[in-house]
C-alpha positions in Angstrom: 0.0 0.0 0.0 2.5 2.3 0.9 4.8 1.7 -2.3 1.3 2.2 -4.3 0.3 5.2 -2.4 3.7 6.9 -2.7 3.4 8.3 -6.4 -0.2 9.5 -5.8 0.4 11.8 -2.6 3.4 13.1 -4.2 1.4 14.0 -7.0 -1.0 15.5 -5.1 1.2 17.8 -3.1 3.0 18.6 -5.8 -0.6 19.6 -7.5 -1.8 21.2 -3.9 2.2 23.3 -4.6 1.1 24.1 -7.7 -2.0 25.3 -7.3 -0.9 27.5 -4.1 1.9 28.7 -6.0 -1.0 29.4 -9.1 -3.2 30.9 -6.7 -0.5 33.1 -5.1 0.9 34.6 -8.8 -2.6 35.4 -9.2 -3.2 37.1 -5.6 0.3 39.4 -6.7 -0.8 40.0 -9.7 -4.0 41.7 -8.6 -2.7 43.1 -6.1 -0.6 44.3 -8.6 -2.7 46.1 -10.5 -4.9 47.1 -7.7 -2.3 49.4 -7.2 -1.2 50.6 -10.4 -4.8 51.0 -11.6 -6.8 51.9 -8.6 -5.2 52.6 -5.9 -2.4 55.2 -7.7 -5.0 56.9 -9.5 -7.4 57.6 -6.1 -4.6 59.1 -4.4 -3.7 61.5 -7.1 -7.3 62.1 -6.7 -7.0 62.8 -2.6 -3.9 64.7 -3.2 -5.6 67.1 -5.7 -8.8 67.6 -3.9 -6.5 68.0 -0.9 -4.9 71.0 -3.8 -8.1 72.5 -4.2 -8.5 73.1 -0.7 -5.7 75.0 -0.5 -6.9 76.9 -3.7 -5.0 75.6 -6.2 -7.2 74.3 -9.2 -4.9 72.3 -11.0 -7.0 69.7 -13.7 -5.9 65.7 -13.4 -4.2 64.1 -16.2 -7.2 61.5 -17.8 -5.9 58.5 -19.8 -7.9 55.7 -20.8 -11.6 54.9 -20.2 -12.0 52.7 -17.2 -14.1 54.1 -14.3 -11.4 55.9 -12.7 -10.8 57.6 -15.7 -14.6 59.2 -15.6 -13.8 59.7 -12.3 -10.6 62.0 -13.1 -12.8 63.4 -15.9 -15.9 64.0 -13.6 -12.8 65.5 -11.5 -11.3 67.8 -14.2 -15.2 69.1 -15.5 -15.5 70.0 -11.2 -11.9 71.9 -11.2 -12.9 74.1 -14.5 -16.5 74.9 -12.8 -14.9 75.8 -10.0 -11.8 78.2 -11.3 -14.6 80.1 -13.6 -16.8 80.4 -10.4 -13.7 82.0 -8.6 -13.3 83.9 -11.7 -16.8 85.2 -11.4 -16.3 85.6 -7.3 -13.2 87.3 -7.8 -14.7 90.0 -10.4 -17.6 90.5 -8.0 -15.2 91.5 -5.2 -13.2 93.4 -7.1 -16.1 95.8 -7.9 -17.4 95.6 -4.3 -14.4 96.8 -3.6 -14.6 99.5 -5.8 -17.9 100.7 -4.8 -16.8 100.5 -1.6 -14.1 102.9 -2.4 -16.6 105.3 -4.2 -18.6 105.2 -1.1 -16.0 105.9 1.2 -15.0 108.7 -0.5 -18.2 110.3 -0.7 -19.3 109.8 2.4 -16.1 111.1 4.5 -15.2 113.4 1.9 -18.6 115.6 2.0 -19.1 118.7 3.7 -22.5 117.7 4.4 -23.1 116.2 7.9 -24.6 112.4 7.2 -26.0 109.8 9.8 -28.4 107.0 9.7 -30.6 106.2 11.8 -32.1 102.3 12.6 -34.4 101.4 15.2 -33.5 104.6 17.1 -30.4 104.0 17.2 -27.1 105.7 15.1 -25.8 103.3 13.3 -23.5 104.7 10.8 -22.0 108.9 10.5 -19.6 110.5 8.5 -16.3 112.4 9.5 -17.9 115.7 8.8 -20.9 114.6 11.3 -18.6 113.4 14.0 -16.4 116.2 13.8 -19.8 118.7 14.4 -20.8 117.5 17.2 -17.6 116.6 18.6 -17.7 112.6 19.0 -15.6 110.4 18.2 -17.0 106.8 15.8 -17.6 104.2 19.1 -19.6 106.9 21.5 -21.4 108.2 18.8 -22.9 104.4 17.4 -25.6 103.1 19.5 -26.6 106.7 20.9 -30.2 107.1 20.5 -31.4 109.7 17.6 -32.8 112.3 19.9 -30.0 112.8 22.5 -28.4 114.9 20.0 -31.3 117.0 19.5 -31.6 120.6 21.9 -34.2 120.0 24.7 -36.3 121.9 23.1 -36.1 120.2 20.0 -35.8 117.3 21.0 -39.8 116.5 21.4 -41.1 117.8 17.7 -37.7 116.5 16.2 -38.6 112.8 17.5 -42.1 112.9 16.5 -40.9 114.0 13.0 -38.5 111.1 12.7 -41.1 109.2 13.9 -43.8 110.0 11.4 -40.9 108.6 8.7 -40.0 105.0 10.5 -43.5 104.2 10.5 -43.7 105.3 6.6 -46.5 107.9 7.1 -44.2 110.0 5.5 -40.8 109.1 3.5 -38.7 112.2 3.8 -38.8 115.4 5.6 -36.8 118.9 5.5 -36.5 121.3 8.6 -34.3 123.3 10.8 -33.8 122.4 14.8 -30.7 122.7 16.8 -28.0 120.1 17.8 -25.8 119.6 20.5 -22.2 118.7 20.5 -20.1 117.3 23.4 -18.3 120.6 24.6 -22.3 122.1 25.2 -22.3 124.5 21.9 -25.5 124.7 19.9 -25.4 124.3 16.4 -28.3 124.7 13.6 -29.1 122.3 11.6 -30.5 122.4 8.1 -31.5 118.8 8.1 -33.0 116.2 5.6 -34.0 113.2 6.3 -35.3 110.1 4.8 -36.8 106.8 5.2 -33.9 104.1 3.0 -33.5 100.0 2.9 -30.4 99.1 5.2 -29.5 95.4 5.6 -33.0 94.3 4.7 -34.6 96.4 7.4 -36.3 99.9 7.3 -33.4 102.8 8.1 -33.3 106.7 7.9 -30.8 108.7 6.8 -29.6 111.7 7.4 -28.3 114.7 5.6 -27.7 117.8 7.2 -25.9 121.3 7.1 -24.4 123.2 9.6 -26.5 127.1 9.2 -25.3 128.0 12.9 -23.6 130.9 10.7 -26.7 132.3 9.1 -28.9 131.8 11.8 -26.5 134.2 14.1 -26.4 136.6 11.4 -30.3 136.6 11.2 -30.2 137.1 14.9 -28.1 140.0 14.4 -29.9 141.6 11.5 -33.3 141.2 13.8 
């Protein structure tokens, strides 16, 4: 039995070898390709989103047509939308920017005195405005409207402002007196209407400073 059986287990291990060593050249060889056709691929992938993030939009190179070459293509169609969305972003800001700059300029360049007003409270003035009455930017935002006013102002004033928050009227022109910091009065010549301010009603304020001609009228009288 043993002489007979001899031949047949050496066959058989040398088959069971064989087909280990079959199955193992096979296991390599995927594994193989696994990582020249998968696995390089998705990490050039990683590594450019990973690119993007830092804002570089740099395109994949695409060859062939397997799936992971859609995917790189799929990639490459993202990266262009995205670099002529910044394009678009970048054009935008650029003329915020610039509008900004007009703004500025208007604002802190004219002799007019300009505030704005939102739920009773100051929320923006200009230099020339601040320089009137004497305030500096932080004390003068979050004041309330009327404690600017003269006492004796200060009660028709508020109902005037009033009447233009609540929209019963959308602009109004008068003269009342201001006060500054140091206790002088000051005339104002003051326009005021009702404007659209962060998505919530505002007014805004435009006034000159007729202190001048109201003393000389005082004198001529």
């Amino acid at each position: 039995d043993d002489d007979y059986m001899a031949p047949i287990i050496m066959v058989k291990r040398i088959v069971s070898i064989g087909t280990f060593g079959v199955f193992l050249i096979i296991l390599i060889t995927m594994f193989v390709l696994f990582i020249w056709r998968i696995n390089r691929p998705l990490k050039k992938i990683i590594q450019a989103t990973e690119e993007i993030s830092k804002g570089n939009l740099a395109p994949l190179p695409v060859k062939g047509k397997d799936e992971i070459s859609k995917v790189a293509f799929a990639f490459n169609f993202m990266v262009r939308s995205l670099a002529k969305d910044k394009e678009k972003i970048s054009a935008i800001i650029k003329e915020l920017r610039n509008s900004e700059e007009q703004y500025r300029i208007l604002t802190e360049s004219s002799l007019a005195n300009i505030a704005m007003i939102q739920k009773d409270e100051y929320m923006f003035a200009n230099k020339m405005m601040l320089q009137s009455l004497k305030f500096n930017y932080k004390a003068f935002m979050g004041l309330k409207f009327w404690e600017v006013f003269h006492p004796k102002d200060r009660g028709w004033v508020t109902k005037k402002i009033q009447t233009i928050q609540t929209g019963r009227s959308d602009k109004d022109h008068f003269e009342c007196r201001v006060l500054s910091t140091l206790g002088k009065i000051l005339w104002f010549e003051l326009l005021a209407t009702q404007i659209l301010y962060r998505g919530k009603n505002a007014i805004l304020i435009h006034a000159i400073d007729i202190t001048t001609k109201k003393n000389d009228q005082y004198e001529r009288r």
